[in-house]
Jmol script that loads the backbone (N, CA, C; Angstrom):
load data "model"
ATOM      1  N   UNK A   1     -13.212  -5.235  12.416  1.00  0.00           N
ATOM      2  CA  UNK A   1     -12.951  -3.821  12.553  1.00  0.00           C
ATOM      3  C   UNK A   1     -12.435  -3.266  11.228  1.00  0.00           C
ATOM      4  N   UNK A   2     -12.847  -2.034  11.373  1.00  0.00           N
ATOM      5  CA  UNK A   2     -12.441  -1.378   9.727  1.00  0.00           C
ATOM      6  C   UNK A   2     -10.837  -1.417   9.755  1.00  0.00           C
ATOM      7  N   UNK A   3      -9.980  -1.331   8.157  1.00  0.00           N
ATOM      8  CA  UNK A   3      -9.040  -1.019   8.375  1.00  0.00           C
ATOM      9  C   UNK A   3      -9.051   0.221   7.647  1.00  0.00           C
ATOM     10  N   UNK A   4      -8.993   0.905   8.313  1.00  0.00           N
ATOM     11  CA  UNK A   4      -8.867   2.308   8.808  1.00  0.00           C
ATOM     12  C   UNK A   4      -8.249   3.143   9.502  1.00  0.00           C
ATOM     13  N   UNK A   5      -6.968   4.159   9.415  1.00  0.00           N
ATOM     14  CA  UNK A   5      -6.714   5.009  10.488  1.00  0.00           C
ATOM     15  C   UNK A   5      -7.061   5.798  10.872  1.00  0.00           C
ATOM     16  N   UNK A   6      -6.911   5.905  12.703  1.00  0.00           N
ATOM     17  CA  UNK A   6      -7.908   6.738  13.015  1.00  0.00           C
ATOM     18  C   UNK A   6      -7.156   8.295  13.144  1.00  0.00           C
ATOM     19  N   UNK A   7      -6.050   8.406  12.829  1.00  0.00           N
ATOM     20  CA  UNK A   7      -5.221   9.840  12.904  1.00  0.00           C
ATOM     21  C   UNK A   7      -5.304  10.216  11.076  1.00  0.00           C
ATOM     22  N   UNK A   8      -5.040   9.897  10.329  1.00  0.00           N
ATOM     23  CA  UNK A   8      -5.118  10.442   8.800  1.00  0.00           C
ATOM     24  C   UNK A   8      -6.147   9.699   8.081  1.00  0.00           C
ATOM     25  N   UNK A   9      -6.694   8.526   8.779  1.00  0.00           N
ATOM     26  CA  UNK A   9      -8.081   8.611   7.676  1.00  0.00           C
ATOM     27  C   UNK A   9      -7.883   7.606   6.398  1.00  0.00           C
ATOM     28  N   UNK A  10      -6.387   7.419   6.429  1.00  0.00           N
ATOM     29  CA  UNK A  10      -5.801   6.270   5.273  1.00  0.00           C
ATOM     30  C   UNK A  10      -6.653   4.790   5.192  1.00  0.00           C
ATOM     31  N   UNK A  11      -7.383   4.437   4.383  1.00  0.00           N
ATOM     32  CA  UNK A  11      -8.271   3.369   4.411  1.00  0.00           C
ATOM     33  C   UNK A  11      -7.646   2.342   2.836  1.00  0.00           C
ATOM     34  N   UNK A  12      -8.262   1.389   2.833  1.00  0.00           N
ATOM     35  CA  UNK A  12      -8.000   0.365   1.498  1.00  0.00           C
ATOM     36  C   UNK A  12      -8.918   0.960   0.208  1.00  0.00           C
ATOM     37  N   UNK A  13      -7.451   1.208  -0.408  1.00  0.00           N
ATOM     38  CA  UNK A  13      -7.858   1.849  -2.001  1.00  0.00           C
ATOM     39  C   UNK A  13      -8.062   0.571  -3.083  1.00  0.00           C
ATOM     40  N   UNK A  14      -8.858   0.554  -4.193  1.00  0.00           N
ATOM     41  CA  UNK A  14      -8.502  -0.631  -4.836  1.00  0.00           C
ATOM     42  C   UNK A  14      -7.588   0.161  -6.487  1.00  0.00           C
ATOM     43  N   UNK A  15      -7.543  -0.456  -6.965  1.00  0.00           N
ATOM     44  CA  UNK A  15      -6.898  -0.454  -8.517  1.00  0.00           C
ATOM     45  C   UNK A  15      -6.517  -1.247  -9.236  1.00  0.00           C
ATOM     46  N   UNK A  16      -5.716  -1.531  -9.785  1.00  0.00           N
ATOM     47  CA  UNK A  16      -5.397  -2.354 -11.232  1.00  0.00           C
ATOM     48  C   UNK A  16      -4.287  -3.314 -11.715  1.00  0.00           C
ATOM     49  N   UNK A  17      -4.084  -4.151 -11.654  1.00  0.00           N
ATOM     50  CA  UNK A  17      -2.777  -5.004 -12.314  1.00  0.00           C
ATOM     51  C   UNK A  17      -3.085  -5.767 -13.268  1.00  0.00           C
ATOM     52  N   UNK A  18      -1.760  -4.800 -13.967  1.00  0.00           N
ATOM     53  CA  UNK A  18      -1.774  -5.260 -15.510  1.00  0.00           C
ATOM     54  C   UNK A  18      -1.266  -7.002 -15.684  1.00  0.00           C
ATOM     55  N   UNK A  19      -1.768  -8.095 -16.272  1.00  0.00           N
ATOM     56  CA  UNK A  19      -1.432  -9.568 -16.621  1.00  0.00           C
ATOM     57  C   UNK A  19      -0.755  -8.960 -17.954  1.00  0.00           C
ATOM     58  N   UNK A  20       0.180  -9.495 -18.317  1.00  0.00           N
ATOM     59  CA  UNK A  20       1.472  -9.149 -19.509  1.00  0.00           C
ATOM     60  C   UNK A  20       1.984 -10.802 -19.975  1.00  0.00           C
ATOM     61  N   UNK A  21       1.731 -11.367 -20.859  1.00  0.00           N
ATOM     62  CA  UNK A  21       2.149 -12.614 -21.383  1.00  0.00           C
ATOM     63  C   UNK A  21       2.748 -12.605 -22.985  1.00  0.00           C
ATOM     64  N   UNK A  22       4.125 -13.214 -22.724  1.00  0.00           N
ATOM     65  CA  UNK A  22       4.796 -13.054 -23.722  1.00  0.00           C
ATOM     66  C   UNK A  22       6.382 -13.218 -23.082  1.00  0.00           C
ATOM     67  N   UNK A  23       7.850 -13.184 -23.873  1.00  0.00           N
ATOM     68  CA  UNK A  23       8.603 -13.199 -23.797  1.00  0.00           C
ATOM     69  C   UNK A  23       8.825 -11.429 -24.179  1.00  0.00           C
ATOM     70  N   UNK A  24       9.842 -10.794 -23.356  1.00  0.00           N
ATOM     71  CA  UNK A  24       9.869  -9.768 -24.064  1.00  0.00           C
ATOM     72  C   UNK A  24      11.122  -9.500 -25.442  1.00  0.00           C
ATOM     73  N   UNK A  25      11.020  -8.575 -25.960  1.00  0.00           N
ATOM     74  CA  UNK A  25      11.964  -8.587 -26.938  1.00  0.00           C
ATOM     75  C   UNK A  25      13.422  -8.366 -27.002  1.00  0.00           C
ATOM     76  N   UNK A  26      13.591  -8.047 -25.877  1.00  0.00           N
ATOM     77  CA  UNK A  26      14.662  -8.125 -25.342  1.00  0.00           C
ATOM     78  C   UNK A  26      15.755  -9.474 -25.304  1.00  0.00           C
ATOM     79  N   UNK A  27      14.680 -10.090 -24.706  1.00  0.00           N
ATOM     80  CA  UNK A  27      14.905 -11.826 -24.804  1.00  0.00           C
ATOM     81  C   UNK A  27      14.448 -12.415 -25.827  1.00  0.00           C
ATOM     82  N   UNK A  28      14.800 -12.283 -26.947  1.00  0.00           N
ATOM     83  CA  UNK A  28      14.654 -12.758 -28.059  1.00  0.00           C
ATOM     84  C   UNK A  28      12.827 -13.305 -28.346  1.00  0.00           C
ATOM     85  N   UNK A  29      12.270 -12.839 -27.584  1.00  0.00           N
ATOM     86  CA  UNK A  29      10.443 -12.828 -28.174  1.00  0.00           C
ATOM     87  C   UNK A  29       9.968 -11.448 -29.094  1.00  0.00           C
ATOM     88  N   UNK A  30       9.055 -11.517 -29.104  1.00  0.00           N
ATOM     89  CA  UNK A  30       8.231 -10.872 -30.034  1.00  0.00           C
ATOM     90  C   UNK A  30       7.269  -9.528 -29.162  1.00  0.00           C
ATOM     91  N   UNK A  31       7.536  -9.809 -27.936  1.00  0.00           N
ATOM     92  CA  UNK A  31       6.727  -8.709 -27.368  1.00  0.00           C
ATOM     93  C   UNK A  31       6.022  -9.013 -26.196  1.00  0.00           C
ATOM     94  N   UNK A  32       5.535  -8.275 -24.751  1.00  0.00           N
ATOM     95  CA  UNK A  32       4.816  -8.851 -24.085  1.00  0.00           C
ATOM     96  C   UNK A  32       3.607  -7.772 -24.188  1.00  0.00           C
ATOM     97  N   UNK A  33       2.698  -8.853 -23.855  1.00  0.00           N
ATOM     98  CA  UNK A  33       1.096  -8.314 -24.492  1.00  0.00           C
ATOM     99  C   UNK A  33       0.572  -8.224 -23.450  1.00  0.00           C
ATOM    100  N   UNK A  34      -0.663  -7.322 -23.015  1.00  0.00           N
ATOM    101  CA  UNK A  34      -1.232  -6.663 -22.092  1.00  0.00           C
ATOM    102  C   UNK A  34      -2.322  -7.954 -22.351  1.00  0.00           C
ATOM    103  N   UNK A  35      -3.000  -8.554 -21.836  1.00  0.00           N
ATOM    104  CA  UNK A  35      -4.030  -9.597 -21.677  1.00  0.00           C
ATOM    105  C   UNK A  35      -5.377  -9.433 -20.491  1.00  0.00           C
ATOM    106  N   UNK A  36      -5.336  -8.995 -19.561  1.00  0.00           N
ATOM    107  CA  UNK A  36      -6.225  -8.535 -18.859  1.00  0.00           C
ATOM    108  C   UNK A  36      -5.690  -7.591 -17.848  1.00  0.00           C
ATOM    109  N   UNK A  37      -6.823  -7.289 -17.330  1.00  0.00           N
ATOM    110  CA  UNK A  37      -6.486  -6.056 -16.221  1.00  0.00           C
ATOM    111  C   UNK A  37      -7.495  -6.873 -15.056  1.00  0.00           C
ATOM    112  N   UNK A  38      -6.811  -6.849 -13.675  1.00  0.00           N
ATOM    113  CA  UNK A  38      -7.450  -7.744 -12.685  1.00  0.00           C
ATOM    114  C   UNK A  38      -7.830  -6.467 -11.952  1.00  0.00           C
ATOM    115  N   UNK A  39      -8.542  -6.446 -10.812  1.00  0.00           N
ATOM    116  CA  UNK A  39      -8.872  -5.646  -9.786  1.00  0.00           C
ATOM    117  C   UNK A  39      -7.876  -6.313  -8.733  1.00  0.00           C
ATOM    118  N   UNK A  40      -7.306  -5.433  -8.018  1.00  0.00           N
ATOM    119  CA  UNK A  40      -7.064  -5.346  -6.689  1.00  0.00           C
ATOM    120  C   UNK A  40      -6.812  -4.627  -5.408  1.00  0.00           C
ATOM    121  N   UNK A  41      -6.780  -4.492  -4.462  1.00  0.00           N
ATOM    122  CA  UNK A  41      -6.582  -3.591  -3.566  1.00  0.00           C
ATOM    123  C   UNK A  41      -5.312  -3.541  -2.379  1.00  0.00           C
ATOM    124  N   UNK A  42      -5.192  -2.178  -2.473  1.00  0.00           N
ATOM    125  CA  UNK A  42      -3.825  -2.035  -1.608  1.00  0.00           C
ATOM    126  C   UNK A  42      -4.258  -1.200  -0.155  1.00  0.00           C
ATOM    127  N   UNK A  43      -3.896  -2.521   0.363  1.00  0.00           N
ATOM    128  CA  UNK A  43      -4.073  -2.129   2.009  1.00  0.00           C
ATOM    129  C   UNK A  43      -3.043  -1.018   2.652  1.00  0.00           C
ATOM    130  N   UNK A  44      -3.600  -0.253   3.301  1.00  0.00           N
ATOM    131  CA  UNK A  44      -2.582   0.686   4.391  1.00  0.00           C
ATOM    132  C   UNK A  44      -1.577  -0.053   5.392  1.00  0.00           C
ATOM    133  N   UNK A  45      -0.506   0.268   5.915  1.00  0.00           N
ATOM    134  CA  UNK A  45       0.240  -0.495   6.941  1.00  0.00           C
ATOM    135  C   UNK A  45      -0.576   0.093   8.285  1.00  0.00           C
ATOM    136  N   UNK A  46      -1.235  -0.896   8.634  1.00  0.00           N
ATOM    137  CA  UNK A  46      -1.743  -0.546  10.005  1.00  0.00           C
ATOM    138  C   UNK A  46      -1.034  -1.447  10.933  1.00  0.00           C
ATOM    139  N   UNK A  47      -1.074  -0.407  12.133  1.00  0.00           N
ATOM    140  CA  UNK A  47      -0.455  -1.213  13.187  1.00  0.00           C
ATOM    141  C   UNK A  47      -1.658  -1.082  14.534  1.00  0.00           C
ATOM    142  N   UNK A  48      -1.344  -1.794  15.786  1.00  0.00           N
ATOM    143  CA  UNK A  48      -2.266  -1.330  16.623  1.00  0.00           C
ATOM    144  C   UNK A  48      -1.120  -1.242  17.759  1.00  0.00           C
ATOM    145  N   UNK A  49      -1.381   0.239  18.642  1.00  0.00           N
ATOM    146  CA  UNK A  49      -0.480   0.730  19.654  1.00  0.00           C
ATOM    147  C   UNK A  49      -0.728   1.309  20.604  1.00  0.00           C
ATOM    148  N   UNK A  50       0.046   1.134  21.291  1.00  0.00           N
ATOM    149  CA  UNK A  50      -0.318   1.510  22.870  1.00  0.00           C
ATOM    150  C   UNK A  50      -0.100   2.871  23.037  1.00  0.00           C
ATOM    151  N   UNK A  51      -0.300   4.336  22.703  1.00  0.00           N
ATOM    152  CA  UNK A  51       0.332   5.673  22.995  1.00  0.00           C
ATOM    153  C   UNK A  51       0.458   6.077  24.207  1.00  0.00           C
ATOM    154  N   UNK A  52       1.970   6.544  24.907  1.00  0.00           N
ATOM    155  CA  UNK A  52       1.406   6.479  26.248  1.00  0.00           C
ATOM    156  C   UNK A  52       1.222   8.655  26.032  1.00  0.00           C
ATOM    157  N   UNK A  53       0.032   8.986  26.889  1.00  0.00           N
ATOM    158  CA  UNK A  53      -0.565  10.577  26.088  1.00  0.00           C
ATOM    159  C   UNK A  53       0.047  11.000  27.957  1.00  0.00           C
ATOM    160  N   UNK A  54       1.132  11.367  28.434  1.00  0.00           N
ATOM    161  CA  UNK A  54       1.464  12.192  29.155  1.00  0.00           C
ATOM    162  C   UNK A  54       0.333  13.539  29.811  1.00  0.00           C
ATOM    163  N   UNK A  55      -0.419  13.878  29.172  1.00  0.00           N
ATOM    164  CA  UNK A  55      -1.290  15.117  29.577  1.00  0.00           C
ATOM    165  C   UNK A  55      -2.577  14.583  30.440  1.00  0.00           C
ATOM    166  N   UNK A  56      -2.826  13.114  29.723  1.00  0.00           N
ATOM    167  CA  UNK A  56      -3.676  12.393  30.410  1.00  0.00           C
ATOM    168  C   UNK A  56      -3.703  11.628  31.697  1.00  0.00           C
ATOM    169  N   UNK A  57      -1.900  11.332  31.636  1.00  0.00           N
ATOM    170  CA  UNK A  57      -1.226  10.572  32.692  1.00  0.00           C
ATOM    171  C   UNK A  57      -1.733   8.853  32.275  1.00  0.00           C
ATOM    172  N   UNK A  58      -1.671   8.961  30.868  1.00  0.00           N
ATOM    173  CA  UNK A  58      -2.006   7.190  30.216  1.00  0.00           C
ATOM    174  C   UNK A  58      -1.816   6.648  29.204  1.00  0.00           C
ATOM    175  N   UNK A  59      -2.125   5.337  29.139  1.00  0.00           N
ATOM    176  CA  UNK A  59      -2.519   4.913  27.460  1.00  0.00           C
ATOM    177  C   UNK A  59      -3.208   5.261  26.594  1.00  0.00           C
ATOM    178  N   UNK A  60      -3.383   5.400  24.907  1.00  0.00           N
ATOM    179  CA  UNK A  60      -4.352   5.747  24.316  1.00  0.00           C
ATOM    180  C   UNK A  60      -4.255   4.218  23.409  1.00  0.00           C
ATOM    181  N   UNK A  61      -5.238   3.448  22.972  1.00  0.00           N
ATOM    182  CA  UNK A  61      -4.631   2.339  22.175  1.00  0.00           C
ATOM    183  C   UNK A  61      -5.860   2.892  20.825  1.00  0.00           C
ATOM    184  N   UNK A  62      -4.585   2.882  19.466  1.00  0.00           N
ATOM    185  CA  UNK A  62      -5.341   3.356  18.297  1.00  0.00           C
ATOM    186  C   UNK A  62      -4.893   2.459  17.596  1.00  0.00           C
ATOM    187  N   UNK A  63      -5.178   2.069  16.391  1.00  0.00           N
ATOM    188  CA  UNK A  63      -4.649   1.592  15.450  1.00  0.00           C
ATOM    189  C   UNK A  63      -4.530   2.800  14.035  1.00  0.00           C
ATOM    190  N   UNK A  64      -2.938   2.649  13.613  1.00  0.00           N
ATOM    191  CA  UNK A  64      -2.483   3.901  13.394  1.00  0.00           C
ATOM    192  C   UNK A  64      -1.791   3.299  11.929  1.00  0.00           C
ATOM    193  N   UNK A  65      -1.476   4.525  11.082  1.00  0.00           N
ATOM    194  CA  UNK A  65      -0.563   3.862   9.614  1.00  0.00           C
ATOM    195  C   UNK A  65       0.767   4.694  10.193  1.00  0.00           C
ATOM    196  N   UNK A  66       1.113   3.210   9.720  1.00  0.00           N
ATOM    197  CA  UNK A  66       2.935   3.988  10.319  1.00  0.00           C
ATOM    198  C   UNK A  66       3.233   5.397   9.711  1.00  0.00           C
ATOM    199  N   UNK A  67       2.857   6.243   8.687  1.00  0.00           N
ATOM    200  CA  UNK A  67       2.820   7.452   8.372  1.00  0.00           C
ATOM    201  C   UNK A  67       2.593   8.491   9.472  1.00  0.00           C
ATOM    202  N   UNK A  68       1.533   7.851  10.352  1.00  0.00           N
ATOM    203  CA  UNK A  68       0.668   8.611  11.510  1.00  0.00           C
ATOM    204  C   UNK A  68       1.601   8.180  12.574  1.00  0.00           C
ATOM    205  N   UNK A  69       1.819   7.334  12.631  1.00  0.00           N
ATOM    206  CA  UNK A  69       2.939   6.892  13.782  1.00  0.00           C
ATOM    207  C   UNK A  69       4.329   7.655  13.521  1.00  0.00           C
ATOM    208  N   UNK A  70       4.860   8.017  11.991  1.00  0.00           N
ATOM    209  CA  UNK A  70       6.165   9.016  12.096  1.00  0.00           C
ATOM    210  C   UNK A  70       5.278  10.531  12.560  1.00  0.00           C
ATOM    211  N   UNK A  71       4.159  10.956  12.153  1.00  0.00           N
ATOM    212  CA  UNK A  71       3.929  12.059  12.491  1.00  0.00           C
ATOM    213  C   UNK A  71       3.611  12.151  14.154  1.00  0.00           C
ATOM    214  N   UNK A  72       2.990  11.494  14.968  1.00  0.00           N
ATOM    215  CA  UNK A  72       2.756  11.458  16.019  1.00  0.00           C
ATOM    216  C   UNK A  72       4.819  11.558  17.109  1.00  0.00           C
ATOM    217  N   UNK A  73       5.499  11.258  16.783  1.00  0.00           N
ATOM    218  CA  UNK A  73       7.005  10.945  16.987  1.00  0.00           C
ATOM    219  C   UNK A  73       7.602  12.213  16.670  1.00  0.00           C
ATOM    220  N   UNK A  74       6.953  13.105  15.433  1.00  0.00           N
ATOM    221  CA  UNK A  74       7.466  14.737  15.298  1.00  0.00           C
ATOM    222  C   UNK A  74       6.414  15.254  16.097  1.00  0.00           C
ATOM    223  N   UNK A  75       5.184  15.389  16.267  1.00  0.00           N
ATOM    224  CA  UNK A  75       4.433  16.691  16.511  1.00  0.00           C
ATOM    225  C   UNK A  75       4.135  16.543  17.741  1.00  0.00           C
ATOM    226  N   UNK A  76       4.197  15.105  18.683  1.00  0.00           N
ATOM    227  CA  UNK A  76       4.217  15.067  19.858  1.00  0.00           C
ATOM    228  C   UNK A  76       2.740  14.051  20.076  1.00  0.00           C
ATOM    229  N   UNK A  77       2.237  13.096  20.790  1.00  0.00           N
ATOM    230  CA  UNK A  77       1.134  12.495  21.007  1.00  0.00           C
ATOM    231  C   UNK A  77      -0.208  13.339  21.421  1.00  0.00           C
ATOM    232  N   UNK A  78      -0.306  14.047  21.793  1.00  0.00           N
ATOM    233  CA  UNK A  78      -1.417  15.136  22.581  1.00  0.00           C
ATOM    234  C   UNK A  78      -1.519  16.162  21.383  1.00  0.00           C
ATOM    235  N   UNK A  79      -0.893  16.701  20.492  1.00  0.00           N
ATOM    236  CA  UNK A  79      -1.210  17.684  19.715  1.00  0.00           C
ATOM    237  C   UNK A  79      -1.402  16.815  18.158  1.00  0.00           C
ATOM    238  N   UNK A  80      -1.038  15.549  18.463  1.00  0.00           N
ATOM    239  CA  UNK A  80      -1.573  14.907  16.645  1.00  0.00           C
ATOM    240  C   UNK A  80      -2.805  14.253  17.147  1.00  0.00           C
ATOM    241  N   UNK A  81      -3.231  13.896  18.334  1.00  0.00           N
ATOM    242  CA  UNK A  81      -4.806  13.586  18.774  1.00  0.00           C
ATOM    243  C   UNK A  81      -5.765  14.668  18.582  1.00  0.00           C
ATOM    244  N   UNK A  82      -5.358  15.589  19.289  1.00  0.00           N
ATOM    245  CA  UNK A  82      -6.228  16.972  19.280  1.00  0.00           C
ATOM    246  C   UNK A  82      -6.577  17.852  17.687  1.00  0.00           C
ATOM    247  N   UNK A  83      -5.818  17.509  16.594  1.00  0.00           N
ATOM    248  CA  UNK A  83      -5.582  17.923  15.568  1.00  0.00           C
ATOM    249  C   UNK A  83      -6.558  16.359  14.988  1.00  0.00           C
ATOM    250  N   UNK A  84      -6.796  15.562  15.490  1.00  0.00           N
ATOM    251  CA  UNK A  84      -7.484  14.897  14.512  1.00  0.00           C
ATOM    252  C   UNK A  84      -8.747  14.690  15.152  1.00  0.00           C
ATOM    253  N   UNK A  85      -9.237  15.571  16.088  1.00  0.00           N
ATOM    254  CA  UNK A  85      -9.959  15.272  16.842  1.00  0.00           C
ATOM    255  C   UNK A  85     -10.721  14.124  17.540  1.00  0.00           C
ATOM    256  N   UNK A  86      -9.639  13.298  18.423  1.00  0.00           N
ATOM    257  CA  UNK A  86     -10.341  12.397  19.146  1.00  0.00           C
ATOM    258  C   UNK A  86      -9.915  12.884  20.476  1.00  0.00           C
ATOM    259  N   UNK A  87      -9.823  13.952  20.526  1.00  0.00           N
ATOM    260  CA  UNK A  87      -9.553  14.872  21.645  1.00  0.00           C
ATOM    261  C   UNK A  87     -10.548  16.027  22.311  1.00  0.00           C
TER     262      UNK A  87
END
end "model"
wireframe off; spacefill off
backbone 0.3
color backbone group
């Protein structure tokens, strides 16, 4: 299954880490040197949850980024579904 949320859409971004070899100068070296740049990717915090949606009289089970899970906790379960339309 994708990791993907299904309330904001937050999916796996990739980008960059810098490899740095050397002592720095601080510590009595000469400098730390930039040596390659790797690819990698940063996953979303997904969770998978049970919503219970009151209007429905049930469960909704989504898998959600805890971002979507604080917003769903302010705006209420039934109006952050309907706003992302799986409603």
């Amino acid at each position: 299954m994708a990791r993907i949320c299904c309330i904001r859409g937050t999916q796996v971004r990739s980008g960059g880490k810098i490899h740095r070899s050397g002592l720095a100068k601080k510590k009595g070296g000469i400098g730390r040197h930039v040596t390659k740049v790797v690819k990698r990717t940063v996953s979303p915090n997904l969770q998978t949850k049970r919503i219970w949606v009151p209007e429905f009289d049930g469960f909704v089970r989504l898998k959600l980024s805890c971002r979507a899970l604080k917003t769903m906790n302010k705006n209420g379960a039934f109006n952050t579904l309907k706003k992302a339309g799986l409603i």
